[in-house]
C-alpha positions in Angstrom: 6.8 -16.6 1.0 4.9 -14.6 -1.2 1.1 -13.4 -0.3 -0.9 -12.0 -2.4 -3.9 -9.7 -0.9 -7.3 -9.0 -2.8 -8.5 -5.4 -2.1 -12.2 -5.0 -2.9 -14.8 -2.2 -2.4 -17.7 -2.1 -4.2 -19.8 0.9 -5.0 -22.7 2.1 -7.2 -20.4 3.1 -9.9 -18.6 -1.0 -9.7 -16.1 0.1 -7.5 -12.1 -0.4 -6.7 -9.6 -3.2 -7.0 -5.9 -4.0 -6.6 -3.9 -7.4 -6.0 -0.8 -6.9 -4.4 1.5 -9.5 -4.0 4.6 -8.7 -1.6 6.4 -10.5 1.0 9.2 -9.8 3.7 12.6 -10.2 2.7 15.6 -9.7 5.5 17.9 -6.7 4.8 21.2 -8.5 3.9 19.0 -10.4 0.9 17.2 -7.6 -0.5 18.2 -7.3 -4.2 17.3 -4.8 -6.6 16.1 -1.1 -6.6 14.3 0.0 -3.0 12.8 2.8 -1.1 14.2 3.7 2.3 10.9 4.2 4.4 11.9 4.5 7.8 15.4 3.3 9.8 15.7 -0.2 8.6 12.7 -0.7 6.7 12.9 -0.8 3.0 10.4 -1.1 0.4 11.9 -3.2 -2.6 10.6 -2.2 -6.2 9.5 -5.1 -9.0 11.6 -5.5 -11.6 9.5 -4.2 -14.2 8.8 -1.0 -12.2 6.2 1.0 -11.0 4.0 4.5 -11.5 5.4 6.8 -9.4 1.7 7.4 -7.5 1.1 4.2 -6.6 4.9 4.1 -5.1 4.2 7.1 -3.5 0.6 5.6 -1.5 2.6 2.4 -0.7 5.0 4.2 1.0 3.0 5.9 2.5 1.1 3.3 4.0 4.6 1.5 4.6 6.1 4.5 6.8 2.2 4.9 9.0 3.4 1.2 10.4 7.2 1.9 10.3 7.3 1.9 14.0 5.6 -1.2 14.7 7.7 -3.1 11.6 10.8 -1.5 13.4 9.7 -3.7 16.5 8.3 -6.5 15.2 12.2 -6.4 12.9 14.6 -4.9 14.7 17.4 -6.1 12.8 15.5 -4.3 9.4 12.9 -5.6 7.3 12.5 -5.4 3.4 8.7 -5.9 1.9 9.4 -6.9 -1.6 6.4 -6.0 -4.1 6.3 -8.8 -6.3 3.3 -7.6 -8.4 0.6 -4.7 -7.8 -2.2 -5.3 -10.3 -5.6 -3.7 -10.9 -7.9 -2.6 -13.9 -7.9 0.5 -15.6 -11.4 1.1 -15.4 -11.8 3.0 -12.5 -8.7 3.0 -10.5 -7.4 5.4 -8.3 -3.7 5.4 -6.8 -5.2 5.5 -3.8 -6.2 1.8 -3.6 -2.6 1.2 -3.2 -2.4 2.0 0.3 -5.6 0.5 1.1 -3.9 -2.8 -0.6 -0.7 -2.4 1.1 -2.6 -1.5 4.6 -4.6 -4.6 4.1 -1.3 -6.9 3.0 0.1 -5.9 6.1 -2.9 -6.4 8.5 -3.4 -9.8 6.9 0.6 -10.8 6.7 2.0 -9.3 9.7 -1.5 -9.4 12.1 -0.8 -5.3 12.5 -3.9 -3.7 13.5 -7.0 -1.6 12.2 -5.2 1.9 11.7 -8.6 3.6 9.6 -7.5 3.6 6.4 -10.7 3.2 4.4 -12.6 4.0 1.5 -16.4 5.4 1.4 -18.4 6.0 -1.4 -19.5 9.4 -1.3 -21.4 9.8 -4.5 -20.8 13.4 -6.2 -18.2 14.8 -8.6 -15.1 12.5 -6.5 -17.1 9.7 -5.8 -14.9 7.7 -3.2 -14.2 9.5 -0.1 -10.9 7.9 1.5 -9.8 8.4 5.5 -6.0 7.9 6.3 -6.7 7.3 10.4 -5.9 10.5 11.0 -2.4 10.7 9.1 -2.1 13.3 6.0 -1.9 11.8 3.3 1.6 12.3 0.6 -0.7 13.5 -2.5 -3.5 15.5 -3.2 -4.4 14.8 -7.0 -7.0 16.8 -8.1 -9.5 14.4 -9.9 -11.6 15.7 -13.1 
């Protein structure tokens, strides 16, 4: 079944937004291009395809709970992304892994890692935390 999660965090400046809607697929019915992430987890690519930053943070995110979907799948798992949405104004690749994070949380019942957002103010207003983990880009922002 398809779920869609809403991330939201609003700032002085409006703030950041994605929908991502994904869902688990088993391995031996995963169609269509994917991403190997960890042993048997795969992330499956929409059909219309995707900017190669905000693939890069949802992998990310994917392989920081590889170990737990590993368990909680040990036979594989494939998490189809049906649709990632957000507006233009304001977005940051970035929110994808604080999407996907969230989607997983709210599917799978995985818990808080510290992925989060802050707004910071300054030059880079949002100030993001990856629990620790480093994260797969450093974009320098204008």
């Amino acid at each position: 079944m398809t779920r869609t999660f809403k991330y939201r965090f609003r700032s002085p400046l409006g703030g950041l937004a994605a929908d991502l809607s994904a869902r688990t697929v088993p391995p031996g019915e995963a169609a269509g291009p994917s991403v190997g992430i960890y042993r048997g987890v795969r992330l499956l690519l929409p059909g219309t395809g995707m900017y190669w930053e905000d693939l890069a943070w949802l992998s990310f995110t994917v392989a920081l709970r590889a170990e737990d979907l590993c368990t909680r799948y040990p036979d594989g798992v494939c998490i189809e992304i049906v649709s990632f949405d957000f507006p233009l104004a304001d977005y940051r690749p970035e929110v994808a892994a604080l999407a996907m994070d969230g989607w997983l949380r709210e599917e799978l019942g995985l818990p808080d890692t510290g992925i989060t957002c802050a707004y910071s103010g300054g030059a880079d207003p949002y100030a993001f935390a990856w629990g620790g983990a480093e994260p797969p880009l450093r974009s320098p922002r204008p």
